[in-house]
C-alpha positions as CSV (number, residue, x, y, z in Angstrom):
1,X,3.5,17.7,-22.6
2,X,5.4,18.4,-25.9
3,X,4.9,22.5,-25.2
4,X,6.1,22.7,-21.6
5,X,9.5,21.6,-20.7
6,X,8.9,20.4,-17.0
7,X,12.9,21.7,-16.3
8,X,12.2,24.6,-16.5
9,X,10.6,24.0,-12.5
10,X,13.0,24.0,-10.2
11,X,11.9,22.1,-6.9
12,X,14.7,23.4,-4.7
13,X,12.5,26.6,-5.2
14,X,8.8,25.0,-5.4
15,X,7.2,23.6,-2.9
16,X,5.9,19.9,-4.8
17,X,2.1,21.9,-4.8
18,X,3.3,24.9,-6.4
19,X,5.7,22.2,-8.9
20,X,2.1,20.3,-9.8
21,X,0.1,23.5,-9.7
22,X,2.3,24.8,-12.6
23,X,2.4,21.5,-14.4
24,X,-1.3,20.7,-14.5
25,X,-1.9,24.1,-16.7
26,X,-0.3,21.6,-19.2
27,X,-2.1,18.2,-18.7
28,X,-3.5,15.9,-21.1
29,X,-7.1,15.7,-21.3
30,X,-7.5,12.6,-20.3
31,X,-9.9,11.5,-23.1
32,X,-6.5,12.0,-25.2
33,X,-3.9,10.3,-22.3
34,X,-6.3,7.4,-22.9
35,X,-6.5,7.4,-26.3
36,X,-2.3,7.0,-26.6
37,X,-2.2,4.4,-24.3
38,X,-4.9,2.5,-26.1
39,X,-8.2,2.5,-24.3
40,X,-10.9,2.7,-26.8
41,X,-13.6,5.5,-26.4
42,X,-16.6,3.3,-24.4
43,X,-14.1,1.9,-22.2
44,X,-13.0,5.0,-20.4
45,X,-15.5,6.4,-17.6
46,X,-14.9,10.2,-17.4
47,X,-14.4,12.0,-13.9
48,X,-14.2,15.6,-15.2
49,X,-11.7,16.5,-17.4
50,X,-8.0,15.2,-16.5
51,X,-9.2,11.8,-14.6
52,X,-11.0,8.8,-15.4
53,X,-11.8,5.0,-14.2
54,X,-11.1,2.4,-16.6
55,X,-13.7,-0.3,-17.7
56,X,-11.3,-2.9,-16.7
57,X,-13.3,-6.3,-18.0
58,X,-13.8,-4.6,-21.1
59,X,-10.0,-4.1,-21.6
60,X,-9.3,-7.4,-20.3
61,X,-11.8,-9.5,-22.1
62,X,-10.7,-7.3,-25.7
63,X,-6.5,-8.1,-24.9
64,X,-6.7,-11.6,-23.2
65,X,-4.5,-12.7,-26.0
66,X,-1.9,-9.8,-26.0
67,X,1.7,-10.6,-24.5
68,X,2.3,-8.8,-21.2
69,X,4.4,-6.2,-20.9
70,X,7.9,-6.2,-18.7
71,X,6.6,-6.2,-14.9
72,X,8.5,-3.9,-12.0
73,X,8.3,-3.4,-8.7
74,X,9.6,-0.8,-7.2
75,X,10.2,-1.0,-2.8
76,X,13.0,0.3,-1.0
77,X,15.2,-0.3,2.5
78,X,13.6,0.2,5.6
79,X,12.7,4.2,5.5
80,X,13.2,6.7,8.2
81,X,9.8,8.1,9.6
82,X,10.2,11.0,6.8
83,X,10.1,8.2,3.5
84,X,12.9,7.6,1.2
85,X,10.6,8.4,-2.0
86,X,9.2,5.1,-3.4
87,X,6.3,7.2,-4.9
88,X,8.7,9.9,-6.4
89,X,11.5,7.0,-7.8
90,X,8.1,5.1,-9.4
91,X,7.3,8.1,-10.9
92,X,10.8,9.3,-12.4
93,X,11.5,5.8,-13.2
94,X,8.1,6.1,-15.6
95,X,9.3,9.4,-16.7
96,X,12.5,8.0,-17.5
97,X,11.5,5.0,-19.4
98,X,9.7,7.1,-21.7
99,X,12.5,9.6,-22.3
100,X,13.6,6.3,-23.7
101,X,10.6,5.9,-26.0
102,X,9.2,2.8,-24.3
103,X,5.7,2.4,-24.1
104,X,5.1,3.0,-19.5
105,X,2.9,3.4,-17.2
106,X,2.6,3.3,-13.4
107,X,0.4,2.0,-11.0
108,X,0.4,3.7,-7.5
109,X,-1.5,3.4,-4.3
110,X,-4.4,5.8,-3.7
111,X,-3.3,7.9,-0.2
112,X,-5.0,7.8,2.7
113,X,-6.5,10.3,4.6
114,X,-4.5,10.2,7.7
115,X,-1.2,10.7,6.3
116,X,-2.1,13.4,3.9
117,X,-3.5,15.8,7.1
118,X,-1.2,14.0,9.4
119,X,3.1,14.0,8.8
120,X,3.7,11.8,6.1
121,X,1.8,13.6,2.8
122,X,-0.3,12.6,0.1
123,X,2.3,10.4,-1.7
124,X,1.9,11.7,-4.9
125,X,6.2,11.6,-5.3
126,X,7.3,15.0,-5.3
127,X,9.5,17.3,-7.0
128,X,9.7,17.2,-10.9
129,X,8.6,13.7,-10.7
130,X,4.9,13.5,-9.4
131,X,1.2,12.1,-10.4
132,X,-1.5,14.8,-11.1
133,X,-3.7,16.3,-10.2
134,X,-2.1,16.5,-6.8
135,X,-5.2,18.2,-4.9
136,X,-8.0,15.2,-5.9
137,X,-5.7,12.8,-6.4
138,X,-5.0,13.9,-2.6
139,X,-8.4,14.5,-1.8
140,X,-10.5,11.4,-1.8
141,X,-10.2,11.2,-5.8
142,X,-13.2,9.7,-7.3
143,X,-14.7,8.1,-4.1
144,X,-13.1,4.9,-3.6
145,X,-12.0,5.4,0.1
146,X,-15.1,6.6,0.9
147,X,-17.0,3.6,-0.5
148,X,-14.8,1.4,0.9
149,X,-15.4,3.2,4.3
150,X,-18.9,3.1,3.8
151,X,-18.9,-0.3,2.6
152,X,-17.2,-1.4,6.0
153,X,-19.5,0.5,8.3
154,X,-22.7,-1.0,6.8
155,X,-21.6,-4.0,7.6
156,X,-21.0,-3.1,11.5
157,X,-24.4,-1.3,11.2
158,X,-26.0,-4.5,10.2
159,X,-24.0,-6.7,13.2
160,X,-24.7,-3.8,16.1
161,X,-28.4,-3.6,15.3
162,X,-29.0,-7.3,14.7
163,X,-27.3,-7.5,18.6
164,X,-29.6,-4.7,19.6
165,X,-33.0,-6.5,18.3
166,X,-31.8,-9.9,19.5
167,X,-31.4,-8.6,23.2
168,X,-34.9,-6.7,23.1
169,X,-36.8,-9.2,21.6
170,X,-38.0,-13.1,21.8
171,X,-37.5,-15.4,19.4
172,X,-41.1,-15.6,18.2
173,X,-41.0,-11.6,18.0
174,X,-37.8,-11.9,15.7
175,X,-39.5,-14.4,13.7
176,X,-42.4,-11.8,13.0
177,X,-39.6,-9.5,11.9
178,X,-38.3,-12.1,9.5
179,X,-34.8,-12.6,11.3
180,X,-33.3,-15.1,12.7
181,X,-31.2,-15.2,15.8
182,X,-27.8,-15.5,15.3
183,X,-26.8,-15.5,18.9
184,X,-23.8,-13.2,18.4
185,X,-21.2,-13.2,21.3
186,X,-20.6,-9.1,21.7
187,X,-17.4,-9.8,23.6
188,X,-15.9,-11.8,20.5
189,X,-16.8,-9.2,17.5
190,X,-13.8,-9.0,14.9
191,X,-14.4,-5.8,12.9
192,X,-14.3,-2.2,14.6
193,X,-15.7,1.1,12.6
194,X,-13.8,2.8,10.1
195,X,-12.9,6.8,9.0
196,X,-9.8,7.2,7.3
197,X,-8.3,9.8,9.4
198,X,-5.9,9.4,12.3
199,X,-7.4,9.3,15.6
200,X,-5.9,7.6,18.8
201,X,-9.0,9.0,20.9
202,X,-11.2,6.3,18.6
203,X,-9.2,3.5,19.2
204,X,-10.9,2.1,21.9
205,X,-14.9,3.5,22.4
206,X,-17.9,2.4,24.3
207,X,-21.2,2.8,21.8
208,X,-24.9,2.7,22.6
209,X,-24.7,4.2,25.7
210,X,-28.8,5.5,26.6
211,X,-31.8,4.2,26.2
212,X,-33.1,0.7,24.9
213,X,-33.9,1.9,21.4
214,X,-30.2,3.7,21.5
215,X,-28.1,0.3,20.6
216,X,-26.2,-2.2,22.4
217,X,-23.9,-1.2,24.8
218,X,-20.4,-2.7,24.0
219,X,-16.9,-2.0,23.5
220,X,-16.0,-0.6,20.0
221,X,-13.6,1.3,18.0
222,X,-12.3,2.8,15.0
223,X,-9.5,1.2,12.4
224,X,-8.3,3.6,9.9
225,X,-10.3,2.9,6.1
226,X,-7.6,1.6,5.1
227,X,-6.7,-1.3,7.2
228,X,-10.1,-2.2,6.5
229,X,-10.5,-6.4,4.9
230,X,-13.0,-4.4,2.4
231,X,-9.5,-2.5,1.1
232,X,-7.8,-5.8,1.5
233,X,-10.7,-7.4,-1.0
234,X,-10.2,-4.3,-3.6
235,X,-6.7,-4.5,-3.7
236,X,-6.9,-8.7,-4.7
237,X,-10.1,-9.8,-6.2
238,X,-10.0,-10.3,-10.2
239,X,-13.5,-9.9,-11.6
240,X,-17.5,-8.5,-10.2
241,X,-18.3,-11.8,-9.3
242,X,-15.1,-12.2,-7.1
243,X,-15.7,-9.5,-5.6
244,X,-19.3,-10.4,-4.6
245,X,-18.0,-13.9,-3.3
246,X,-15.5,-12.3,-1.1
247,X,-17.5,-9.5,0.7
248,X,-19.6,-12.9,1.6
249,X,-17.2,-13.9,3.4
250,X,-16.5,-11.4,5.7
251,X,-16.5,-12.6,9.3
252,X,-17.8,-9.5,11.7
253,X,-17.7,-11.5,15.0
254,X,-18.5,-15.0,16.5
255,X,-21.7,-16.8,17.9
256,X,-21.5,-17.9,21.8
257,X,-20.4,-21.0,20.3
258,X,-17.6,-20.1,18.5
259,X,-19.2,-20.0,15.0
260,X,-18.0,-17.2,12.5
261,X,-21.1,-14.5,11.6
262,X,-20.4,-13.2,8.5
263,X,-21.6,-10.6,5.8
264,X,-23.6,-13.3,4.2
265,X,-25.2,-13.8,7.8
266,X,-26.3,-10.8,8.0
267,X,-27.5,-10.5,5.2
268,X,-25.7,-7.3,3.9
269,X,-22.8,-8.7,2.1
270,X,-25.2,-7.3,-1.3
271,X,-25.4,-4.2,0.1
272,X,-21.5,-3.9,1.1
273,X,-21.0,-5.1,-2.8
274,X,-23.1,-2.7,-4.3
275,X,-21.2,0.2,-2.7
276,X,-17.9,-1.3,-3.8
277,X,-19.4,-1.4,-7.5
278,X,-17.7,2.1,-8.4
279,X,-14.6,1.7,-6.9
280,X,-14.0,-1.6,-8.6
281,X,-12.8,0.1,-12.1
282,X,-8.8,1.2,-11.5
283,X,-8.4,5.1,-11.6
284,X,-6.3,6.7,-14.4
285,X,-4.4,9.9,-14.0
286,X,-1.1,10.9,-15.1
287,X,2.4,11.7,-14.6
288,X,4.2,15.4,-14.4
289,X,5.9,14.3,-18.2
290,X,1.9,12.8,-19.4
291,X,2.8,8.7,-19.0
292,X,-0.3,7.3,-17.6
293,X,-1.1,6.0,-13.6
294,X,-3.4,3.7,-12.3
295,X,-4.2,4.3,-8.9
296,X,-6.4,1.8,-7.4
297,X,-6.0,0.6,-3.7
298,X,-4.7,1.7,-0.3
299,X,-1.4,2.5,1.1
300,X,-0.2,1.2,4.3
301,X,2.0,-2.6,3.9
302,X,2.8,-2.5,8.0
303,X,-0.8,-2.9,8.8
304,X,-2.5,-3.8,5.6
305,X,-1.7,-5.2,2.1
306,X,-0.1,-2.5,1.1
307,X,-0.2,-3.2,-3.2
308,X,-2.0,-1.5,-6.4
309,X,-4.7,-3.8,-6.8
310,X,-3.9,-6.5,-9.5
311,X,-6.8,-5.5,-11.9
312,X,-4.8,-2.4,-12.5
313,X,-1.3,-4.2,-12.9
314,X,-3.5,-6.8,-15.4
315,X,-5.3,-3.6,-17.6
316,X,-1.7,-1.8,-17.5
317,X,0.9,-4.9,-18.3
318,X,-1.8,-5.5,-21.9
319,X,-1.7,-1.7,-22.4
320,X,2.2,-1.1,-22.0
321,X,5.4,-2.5,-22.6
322,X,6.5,-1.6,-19.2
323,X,4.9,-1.3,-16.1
324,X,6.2,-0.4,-13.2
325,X,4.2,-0.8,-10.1
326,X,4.8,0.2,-6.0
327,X,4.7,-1.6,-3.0
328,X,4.4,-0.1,0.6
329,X,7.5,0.7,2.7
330,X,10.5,-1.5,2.7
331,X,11.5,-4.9,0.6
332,X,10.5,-6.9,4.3
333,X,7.0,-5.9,4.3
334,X,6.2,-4.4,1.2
335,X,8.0,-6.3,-1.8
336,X,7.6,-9.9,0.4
337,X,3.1,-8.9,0.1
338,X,3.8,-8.1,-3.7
339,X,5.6,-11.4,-4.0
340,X,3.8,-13.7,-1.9
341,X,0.7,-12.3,-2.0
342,X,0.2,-10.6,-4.9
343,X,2.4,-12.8,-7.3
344,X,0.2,-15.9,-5.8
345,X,-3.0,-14.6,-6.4
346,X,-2.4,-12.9,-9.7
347,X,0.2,-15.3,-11.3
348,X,1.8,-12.6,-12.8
349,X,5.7,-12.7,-12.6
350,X,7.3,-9.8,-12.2
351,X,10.7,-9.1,-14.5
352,X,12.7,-6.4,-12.2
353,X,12.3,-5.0,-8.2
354,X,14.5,-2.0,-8.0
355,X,14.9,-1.1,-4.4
356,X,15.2,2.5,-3.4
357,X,18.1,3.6,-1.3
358,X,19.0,6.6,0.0
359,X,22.3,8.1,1.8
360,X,19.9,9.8,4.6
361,X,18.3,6.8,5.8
362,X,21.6,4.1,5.1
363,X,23.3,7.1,8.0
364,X,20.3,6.1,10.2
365,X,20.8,2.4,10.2
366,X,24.3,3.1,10.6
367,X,23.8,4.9,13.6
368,X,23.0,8.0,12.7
369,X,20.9,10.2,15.1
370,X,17.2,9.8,15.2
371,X,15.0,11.0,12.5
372,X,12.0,12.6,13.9
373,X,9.4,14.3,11.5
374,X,8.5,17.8,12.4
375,X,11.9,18.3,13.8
376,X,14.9,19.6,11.9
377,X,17.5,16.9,10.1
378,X,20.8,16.6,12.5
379,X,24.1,18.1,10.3
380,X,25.7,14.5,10.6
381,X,22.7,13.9,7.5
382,X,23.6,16.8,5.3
383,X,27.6,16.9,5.9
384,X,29.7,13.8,4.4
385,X,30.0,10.8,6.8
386,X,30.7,7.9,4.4
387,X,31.6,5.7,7.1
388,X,28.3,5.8,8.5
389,X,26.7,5.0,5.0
390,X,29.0,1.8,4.9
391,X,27.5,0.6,8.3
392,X,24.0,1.6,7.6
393,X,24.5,-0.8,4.0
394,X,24.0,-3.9,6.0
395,X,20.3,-2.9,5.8
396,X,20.5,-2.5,1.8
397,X,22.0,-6.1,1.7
398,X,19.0,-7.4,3.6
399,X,16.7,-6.3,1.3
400,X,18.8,-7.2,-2.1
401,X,19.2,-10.5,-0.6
402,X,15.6,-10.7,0.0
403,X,14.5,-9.6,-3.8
404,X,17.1,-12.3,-5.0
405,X,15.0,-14.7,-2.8
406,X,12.3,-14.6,-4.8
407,X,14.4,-15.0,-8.0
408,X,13.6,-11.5,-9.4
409,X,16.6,-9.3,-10.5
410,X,17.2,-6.4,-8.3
411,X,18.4,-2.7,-9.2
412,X,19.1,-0.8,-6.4
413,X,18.3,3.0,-6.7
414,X,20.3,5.7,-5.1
415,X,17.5,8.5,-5.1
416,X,19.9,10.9,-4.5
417,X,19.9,14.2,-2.4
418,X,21.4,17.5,-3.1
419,X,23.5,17.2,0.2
420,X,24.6,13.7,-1.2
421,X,28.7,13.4,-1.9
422,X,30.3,11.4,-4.3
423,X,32.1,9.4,-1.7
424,X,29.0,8.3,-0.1
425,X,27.4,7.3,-3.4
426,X,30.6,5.2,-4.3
427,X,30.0,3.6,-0.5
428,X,26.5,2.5,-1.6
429,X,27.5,1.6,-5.2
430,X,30.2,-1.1,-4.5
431,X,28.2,-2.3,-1.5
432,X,25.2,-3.2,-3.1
433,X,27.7,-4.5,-7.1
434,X,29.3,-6.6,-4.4
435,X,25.6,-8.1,-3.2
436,X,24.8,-9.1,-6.7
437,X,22.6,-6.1,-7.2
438,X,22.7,-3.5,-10.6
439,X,23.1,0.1,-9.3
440,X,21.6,3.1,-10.8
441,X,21.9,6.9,-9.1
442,X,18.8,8.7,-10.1
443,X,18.0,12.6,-10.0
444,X,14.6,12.2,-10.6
445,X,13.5,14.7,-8.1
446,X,15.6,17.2,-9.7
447,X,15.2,16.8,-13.0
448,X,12.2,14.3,-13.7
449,X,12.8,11.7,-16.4
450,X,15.8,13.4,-17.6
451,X,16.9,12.8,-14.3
452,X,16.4,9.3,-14.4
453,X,17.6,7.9,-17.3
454,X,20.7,5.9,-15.6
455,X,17.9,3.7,-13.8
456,X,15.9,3.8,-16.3
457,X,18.8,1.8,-18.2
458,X,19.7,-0.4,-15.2
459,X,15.7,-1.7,-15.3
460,X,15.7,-1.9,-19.3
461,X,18.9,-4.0,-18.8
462,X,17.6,-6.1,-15.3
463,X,14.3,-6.8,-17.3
464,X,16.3,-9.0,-20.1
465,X,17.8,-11.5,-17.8
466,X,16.3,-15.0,-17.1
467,X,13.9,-14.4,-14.3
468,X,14.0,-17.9,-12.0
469,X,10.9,-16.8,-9.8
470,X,9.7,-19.0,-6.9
471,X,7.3,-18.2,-3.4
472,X,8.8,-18.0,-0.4
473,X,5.9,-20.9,1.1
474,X,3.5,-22.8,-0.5
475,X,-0.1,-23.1,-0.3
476,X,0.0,-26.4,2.3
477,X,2.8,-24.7,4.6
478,X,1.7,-25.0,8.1
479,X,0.6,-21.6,9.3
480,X,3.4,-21.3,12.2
481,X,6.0,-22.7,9.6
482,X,4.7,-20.3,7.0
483,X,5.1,-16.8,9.9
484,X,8.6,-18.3,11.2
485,X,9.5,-19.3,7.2
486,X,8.9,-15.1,7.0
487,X,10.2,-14.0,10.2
488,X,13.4,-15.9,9.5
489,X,14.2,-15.6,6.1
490,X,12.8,-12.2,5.3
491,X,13.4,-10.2,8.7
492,X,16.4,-12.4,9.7
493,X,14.6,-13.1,13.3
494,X,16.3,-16.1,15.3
495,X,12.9,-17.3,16.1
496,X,8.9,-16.9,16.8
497,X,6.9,-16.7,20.1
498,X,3.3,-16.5,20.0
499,X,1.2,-15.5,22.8
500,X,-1.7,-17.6,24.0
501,X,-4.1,-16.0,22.1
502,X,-2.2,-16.4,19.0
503,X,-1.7,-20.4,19.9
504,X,-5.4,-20.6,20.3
505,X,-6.5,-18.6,16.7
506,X,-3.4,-20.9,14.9
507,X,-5.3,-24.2,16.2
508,X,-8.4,-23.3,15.6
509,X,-7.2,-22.1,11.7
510,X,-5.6,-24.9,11.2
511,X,-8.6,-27.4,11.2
512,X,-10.1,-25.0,8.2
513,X,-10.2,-27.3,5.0
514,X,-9.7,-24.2,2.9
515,X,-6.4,-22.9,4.8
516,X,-4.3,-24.1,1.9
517,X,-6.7,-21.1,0.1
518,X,-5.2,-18.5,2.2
519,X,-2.2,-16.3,1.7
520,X,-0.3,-14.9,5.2
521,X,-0.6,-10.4,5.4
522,X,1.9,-10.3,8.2
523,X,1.6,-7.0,10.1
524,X,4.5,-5.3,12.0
525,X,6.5,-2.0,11.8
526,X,7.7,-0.4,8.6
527,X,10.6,1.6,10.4
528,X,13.0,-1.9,11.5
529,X,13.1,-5.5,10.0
530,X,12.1,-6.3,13.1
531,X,8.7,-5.6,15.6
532,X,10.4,-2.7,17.2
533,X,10.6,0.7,15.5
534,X,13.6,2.0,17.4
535,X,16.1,-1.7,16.1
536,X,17.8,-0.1,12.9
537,X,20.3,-2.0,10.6
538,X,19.9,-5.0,10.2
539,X,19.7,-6.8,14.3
540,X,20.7,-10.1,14.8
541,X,19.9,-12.3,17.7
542,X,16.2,-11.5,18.2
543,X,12.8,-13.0,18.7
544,X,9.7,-11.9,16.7
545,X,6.5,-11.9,19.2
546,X,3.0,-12.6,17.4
547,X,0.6,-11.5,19.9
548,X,-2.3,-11.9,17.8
549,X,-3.9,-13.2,14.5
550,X,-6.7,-12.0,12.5
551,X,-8.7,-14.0,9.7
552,X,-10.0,-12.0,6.9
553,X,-11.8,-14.7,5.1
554,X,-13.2,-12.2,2.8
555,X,-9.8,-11.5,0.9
556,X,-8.5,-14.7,1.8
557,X,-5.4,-13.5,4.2
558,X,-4.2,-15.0,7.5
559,X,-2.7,-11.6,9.7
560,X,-0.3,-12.2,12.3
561,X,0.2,-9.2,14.1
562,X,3.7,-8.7,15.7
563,X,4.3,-6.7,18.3
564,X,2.4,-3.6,19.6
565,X,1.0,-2.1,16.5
566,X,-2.3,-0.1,15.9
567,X,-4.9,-0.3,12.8
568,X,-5.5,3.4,13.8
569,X,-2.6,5.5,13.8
570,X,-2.5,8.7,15.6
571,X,-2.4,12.5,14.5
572,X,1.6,14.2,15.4
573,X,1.8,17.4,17.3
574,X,2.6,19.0,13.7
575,X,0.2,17.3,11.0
576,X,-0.3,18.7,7.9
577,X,-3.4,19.9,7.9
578,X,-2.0,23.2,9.5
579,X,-0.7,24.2,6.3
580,X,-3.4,23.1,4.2
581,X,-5.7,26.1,2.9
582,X,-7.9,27.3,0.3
583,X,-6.7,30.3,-2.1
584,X,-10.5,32.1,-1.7
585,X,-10.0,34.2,-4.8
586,X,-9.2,31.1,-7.0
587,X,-10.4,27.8,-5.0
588,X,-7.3,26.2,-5.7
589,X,-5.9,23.7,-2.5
590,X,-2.4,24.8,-1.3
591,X,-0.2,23.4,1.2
592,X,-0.8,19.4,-0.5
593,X,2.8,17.7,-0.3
């Protein structure tokens, strides 16, 4: 964007639509933002002109003997309900980077849905430092929710017909019909519907209520798109052929004997793949300053994986000399996926983790009033309280200390707001120098990469030291050992109790021979280091309740679920969508934050 100078914006003015609305007039084709970065001609699959997929085995296969770029992650402390601004700090942090003249790019999730129409927004960072297009990048982009969706409802097609012919006909009937009976246990089916909007009234549904040609009746529900094992599988597997294996492998429910029915079972685990065909390539799009973004993947690290799916980290770190990529919420949920999930499965190792920090949400865990979205900030988070900053820090610590865990070099960012004071930023700064973190303040929002060149330094720095990286488990950890090994050293629980349930799934998982095979997708609350949303800080003296444990066998992950938290969120009395609208003279979206 050498003819627009994205200062010129000022966001205390701008609402982040009307910031991206302006900026897009200068965009780079993206035949040309492809081009720089290196992606040859026939390896770039259009989607009108400013985004694309990218032919990922091609790139692979042509730069599987090029050196890897530097590798960042970028999480943050636990967040109040409003975000601290992981999306907009990966974005300035790529902006900065290249004000530096290094070869960046980013690799984001692709929003969901519910939050864009709910309370929480599209995502997309905000201010001067943002990924556009905003609206289709907000808007269901080039499909890939929508396959997965579709992909995941096939296969509960297949399973609630199969029931349906199985209880109106004989065996010898079925056998004409060239199906075999499966004898599926409708009390003990595993997967619900999915739509990737928020709705509590789906949670919990009755289908095929009428007639005998109407369905089974049974219990049902919805799960946001999302949550969904097929999003789990595009977010991990490494190649077609993975892919194909691992929508196999999908169980939907249980026989009355206690046998898994899977995909394969039903015979639709082709179909299921063949929807997910499309969405397999990584999406390219790019920053407000023109570095390029993958986005590929869902958001959401409290109930799902949370990560940019490691084909797009693999295309970006042989394309770039820095990548910087974004985990979901905070360092206890987000960065420990990217490290013990992610890390395992890719092998890649990342160089730097710079966790985002700001002075609104340290105020909270200090003991600050509650932070409610919709309602208006209390003044104890726009007037000076540095006191309250030092006691909120003890969260900070838990996260540095958990990046250091891994063996990864940590650079805490203060993503810093205009109501911000100098004393408060000095709180945070010898805080986190005194927990063996770098410290960068970063005006990203503000200013863009300009903004964000004092992190940008702090990562350049971080990702030249000697990198000692380890997992916080290995592969033949006991499951119990490996959710306690979590809930210990990672959310600083005192211990573990599992419901019955739970005991009865952990047995039963551990007589699998391929357990070892697995990695654990813990799900809990983003907004505490523990299971309950209202525990800020950092709480000592506490027991973490698993109440349940799911197997998604397709993408390989063990998911303990602590306490009570739902795979369908629900709409606020304020969502977004209220403010959402269509300018009928131009077409253009407004509203999109």
């Amino acid at each position: 964007m050498t003819e627009f100078d994205i200062t010129s914006l000022d966001p205390t003015k701008l609402q982040d639509w009307q910031v991206a609305e302006e900026a897009e007039k200068y965009m780079k084709p993206i035949a040309d933002l492809a081009e720089e970065w290196g992606i040859k001609k026939d390896e770039l699959l259009p989607y009108g002109h400013f985004i694309g997929k990218v032919d990922f085995p091609v790139i692979l296969d042509r730069l599987k003997n090029k050196t890897n770029g530097k590798y960042i992650d970028v999480t943050a402390i636990t967040p109040t309900p409003l975000g601290e601004g992981k999306s907009t700090t990966t974005m300035g942090l790529v902006q900065g980077l290249a004000k530096r003249n290094k070869n960046v790019s980013g690799a984001i999730r692709q929003p969901s849905g519910g939050p864009t129409f709910n309370i929480k927004g599209s995502a997309a960072g905000g201010g001067l430092s943002q990924c556009i297009p905003l609206t289709p990048f907000s808007l269901g982009l080039t499909g890939d929710i929508d396959n997965v969706t579709n992909a995941h409802n096939l296969a509960m097609v297949a399973l609630t017909s199969r029931l349906q012919h199985e209880f109106n006909y004989d065996d010898a009937t079925l056998a004409q019909k060239n199906l075999k009976r499966l004898d599926i246990d409708p009390r003990n089916v595993q997967m619900k519907w999915a739509m990737d909007f928020c709705a509590q009234s789906l949670r919990d549904i009755v289908i095929g209520i009428g007639e005998k040609m109407d369905g089974f009746m049974m219990r049902s529900g919805f799960a946001i798109s999302v949550s969904s094992e097929v999003m789990a599988i595009l977010a991990v597997f490494n190649s077609l052929k993975d892919l194909r294996e691992r929508m196999s492998k999908i169980v939907v429910a249980y026989d009355k004997q206690g046998n898994p029915v899977t995909t394969r079972d039903l015979e639709v685990d082709g179909a299921m793949t063949a929807w997910m065909v499309r969405a397999a390539n990584p999406n390219l799009l790019q920053t407000l300053e023109g570095q390029p973004v993958m986005v590929h993947a869902g958001p959401f690290a409290n109930i799902a994986v949370g990560q940019s799916s490691i084909v797009a980290d693999q295309v970006a770190l042989k394309l770039s000399d820095y990548h910087v990529t974004e985990s979901g919420f905070g360092a206890d949920i987000g960065f420990e996926k990217f490290w013990n999930i992610k890390c395992r499965l890719s092998g890649l190792v990342p160089n730097c983790a710079v966790i985002v920090a700001t002075v609104r949400a340290l105020k909270m865990h200090g003991g600050g009033p509650k932070v409610a979205p919709g309602k208006p900030l209390d003044s104890a988070y726009t007037t000076e309280n540095a006191g309250l900053v030092e006691n909120g820090c003890a969260n900070l610590i838990a996260h540095i200390e958990t990046v250091k865990k891994a063996g990864i070099n940590p650079v805490v960012c203060i993503n810093n707001f205009y109501t911000d004071t100098k004393a408060e930023i000095n709180v945070i700064r010898r805080i986190a120098e005194q927990a063996g973190a770098r410290v960068a303040l970063s005006q990203h929002w503000l200013k863009g990469g300009a903004g964000a060149l004092e992190l940008a330094d702090a990562v350049i720095e971080a990702c030249e030291d000697k990198v000692d990286f380890k997992l916080l488990y290995e592969d033949n950890t006991p499951v119990k050992k490996r959710i306690e090994t979590i809930a210990k050293e990672v959310y600083g629980a005192d211990s573990v109790s599992y419901s019955t349930e739970a005991n009865a799934k952990i047995e039963h998982l551990e007589k699998d021979p391929d357990i070892d095979k697995m990695a654990t997708c813990m799900v809990k609350t983003h907004l505490s280091l523990t299971h309950d949303p209202d525990l800020k800080g950092r709480p000592t003296g506490w027991t973490l309740p698993i109440r349940d444990v799911l197997i998604y066998n397709g993408a390989g992950f063990i998911v303990p679920v602590a306490g009570d938290i739902k795979l369908m969120p629900g709409t606020g009395s304020d969502p977004a969508f209220r403010r959402i609208d269509v300018d009928v003279e131009t077409g253009k979206i407004k509203g999109l934050f």
